[in-house]
C-alpha positions as CSV (number, residue, x, y, z in Angstrom):
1,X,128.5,157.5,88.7
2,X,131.3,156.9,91.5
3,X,132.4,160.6,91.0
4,X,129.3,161.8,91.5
5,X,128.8,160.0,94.9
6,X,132.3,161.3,96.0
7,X,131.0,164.8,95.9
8,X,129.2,164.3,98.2
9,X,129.4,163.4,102.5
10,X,127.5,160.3,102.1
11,X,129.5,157.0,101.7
12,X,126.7,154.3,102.5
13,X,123.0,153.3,102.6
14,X,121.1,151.9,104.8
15,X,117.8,149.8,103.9
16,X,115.0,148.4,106.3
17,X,113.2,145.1,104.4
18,X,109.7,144.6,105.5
19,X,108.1,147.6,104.4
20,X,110.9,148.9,102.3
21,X,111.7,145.7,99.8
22,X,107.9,144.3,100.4
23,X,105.1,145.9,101.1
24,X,104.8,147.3,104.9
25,X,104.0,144.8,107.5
26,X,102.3,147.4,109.4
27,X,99.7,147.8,106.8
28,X,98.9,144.4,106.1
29,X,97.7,144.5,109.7
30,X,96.0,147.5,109.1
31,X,94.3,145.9,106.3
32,X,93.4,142.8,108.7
33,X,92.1,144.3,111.0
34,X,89.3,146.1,108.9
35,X,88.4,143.4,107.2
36,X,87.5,141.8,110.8
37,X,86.7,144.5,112.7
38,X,89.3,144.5,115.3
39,X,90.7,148.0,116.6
40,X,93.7,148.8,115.0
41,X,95.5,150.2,117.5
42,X,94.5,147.6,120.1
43,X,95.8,145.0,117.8
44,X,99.2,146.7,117.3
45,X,99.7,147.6,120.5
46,X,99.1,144.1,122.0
47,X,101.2,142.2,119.0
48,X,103.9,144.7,118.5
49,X,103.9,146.6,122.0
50,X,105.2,150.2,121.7
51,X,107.2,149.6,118.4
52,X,109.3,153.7,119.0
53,X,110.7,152.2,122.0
54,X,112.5,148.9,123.0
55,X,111.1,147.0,125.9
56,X,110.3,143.5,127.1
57,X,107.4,142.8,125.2
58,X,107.2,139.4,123.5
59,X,107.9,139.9,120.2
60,X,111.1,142.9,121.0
61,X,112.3,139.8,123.1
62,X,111.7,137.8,119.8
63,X,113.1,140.1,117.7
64,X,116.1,140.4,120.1
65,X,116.5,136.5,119.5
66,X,115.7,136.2,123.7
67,X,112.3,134.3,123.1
68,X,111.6,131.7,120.1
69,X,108.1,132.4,118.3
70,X,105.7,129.6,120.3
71,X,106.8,131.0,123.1
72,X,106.4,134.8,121.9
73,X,102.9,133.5,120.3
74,X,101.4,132.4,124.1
75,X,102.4,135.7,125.6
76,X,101.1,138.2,123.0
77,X,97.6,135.7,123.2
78,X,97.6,136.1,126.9
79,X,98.3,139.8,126.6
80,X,95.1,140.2,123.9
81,X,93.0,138.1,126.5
82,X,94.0,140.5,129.4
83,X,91.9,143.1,126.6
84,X,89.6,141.0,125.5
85,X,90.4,140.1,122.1
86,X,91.8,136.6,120.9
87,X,94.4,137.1,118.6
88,X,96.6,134.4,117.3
89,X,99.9,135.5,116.5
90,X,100.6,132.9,113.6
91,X,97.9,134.2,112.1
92,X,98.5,137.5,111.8
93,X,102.1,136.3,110.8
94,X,100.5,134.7,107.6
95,X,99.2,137.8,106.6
96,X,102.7,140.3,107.3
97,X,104.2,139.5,104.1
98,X,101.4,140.9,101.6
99,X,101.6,138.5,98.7
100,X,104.9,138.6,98.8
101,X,106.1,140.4,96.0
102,X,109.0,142.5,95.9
103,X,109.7,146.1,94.9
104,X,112.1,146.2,91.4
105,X,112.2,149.8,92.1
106,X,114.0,149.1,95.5
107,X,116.1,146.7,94.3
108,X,117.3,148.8,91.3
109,X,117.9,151.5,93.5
110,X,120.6,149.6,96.0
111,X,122.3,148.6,92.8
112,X,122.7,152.3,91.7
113,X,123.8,152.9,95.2
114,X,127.0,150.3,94.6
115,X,127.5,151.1,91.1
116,X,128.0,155.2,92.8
117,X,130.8,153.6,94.6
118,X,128.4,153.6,98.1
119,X,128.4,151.0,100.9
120,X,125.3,148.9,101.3
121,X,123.8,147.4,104.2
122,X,120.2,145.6,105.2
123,X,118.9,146.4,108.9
124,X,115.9,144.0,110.1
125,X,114.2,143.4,112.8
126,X,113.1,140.0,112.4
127,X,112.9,137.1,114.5
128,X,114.8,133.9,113.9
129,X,112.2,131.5,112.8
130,X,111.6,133.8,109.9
131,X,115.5,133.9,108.2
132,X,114.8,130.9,105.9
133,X,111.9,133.1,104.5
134,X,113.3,136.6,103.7
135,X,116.6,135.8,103.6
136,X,116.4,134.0,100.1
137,X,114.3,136.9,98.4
138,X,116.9,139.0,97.6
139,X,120.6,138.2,96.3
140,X,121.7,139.2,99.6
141,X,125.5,138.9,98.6
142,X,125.4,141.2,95.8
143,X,123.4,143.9,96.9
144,X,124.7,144.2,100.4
145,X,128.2,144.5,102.1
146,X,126.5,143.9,105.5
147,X,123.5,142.0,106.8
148,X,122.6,143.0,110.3
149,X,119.2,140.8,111.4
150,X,118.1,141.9,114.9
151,X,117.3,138.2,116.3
152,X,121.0,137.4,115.4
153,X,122.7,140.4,117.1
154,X,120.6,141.0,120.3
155,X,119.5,144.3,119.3
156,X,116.6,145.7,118.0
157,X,115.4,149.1,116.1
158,X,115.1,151.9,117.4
159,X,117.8,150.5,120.0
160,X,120.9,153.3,119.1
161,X,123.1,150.3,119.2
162,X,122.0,148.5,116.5
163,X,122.2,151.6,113.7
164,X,126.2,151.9,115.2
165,X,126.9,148.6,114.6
166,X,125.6,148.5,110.9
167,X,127.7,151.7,110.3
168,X,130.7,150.1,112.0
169,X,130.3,147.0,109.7
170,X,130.5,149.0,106.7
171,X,133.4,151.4,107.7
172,X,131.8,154.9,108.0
173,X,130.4,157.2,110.5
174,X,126.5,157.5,111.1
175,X,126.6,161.3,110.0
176,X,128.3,159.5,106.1
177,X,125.3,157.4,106.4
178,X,121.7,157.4,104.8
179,X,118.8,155.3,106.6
180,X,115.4,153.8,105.0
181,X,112.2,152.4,106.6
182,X,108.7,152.2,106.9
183,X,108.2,152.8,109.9
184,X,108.2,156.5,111.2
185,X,110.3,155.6,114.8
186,X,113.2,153.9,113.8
187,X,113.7,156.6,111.0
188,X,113.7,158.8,114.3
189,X,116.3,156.9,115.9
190,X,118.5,156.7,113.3
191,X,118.1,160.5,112.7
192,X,119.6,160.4,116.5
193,X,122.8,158.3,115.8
194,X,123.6,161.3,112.8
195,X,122.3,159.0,110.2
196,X,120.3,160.9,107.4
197,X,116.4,159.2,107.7
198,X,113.9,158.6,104.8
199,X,110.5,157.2,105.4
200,X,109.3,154.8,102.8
201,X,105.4,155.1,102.4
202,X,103.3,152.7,100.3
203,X,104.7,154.1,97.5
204,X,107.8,154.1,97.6
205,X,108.7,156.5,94.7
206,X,109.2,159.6,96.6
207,X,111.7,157.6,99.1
208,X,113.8,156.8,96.3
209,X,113.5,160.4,94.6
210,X,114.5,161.8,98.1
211,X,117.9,159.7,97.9
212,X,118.4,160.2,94.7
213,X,118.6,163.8,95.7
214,X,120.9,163.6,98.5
215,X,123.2,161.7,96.1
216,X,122.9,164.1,93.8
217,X,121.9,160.7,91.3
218,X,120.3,160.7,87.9
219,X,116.8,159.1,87.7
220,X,117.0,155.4,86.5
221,X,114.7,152.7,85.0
222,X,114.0,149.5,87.3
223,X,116.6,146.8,86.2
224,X,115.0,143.2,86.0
């Protein structure tokens, strides 16, 4: 498979891992918040803030590693209060990760990305009080050659910094680079650094077919 990678301009892969690994985190919200009646976009906005951009809101800071969660957790339920809704952050927390089950497919896919001779790398945003849970999911050394998790490096998606800095760690140039994530903005941003963006939807089979294609890579069976 390495020669077939080397025909082509792309020498790395990029991969988001809520939403991309596991199932979106966005969603599971989305799925919350019918089940209790809440408005869904209230409920993003006043949890997330405006998750295209990066600002001061709570959990960016959080992500960013400037806030720890109690703290993040008491401004985002005085922000909900200012609009009326009570919204307890560690709740909605409990509820991000879906049941928790990762996606072979994925998985299989970032090996067949290594075994074509391409750099890997995982790009989070995540806060701190959250690395003992993901972290430990997937065999982080053998699938990646760089970990970049927002709350360790002060930057956050969709800040251009942070999509430089994973390309610098792997040794390639944005435009060599393809990006994948769940959400719609950051694949946006990366687009903007020269990166090469794929949105993963619920299903991620087209996601994977899409790289495949850029790769110019045969269709595979999940590996256990």
């Amino acid at each position: 498979m390495a020669s077939l990678a080397r025909m082509h301009s792309y020498e790395a892969v990029v991969f988001d891992f809520g939403g991309v690994f596991m199932s979106s985190p966005f969603e599971a919200i989305a799925r919350l918040s019918e089940e209790r009646g809440t408005d869904l976009t209230d409920t993003l906005h006043v949890v997330f803030g405006p998750y295209h951009e990066d600002t001061d809101h709570p959990w960016h800071r959080a992500e960013r590693g400037e806030l720890d969660l109690e703290t993040a957790r008491a401004h985002i339920r005085e922000l909900g209060l200012e609009r009326g809704m009570e919204i307890d952050l560690f709740d909605l927390l409990g509820h991000m990760g879906g049941d928790g089950t990762l996606r072979d497919q994925m998985i299989s896919l970032t090996r067949v990305c290594r075994d074509a001779g391409l750099r890997t790398a995982l790009l989070t945003n995540n806060i701190a009080e959250a690395r003992d849970f993901w972290r430990p999911m997937l065999p982080l050394d053998e699938l990646f050659d760089a970990v970049v998790d927002s709350s360790e490096v002060g930057m956050r998606k969709p800040d251009p910094r942070i999509y430089r800095h994973t390309v610098g760690l792997l040794g390639v140039l944005a435009e060599h680079a393809i990006f994948l994530d769940d959400y719609e903005g950051n694949v946006v941003a990366a687009e903007a650094v020269g990166m090469t963006g794929v949105l993963v939807e619920s299903d991620p089979a087209s996601a994977i077919a899409r790289v495949l294609d850029l790769l110019d890579l045969p269709v595979f069976e999940p590996q256990d």
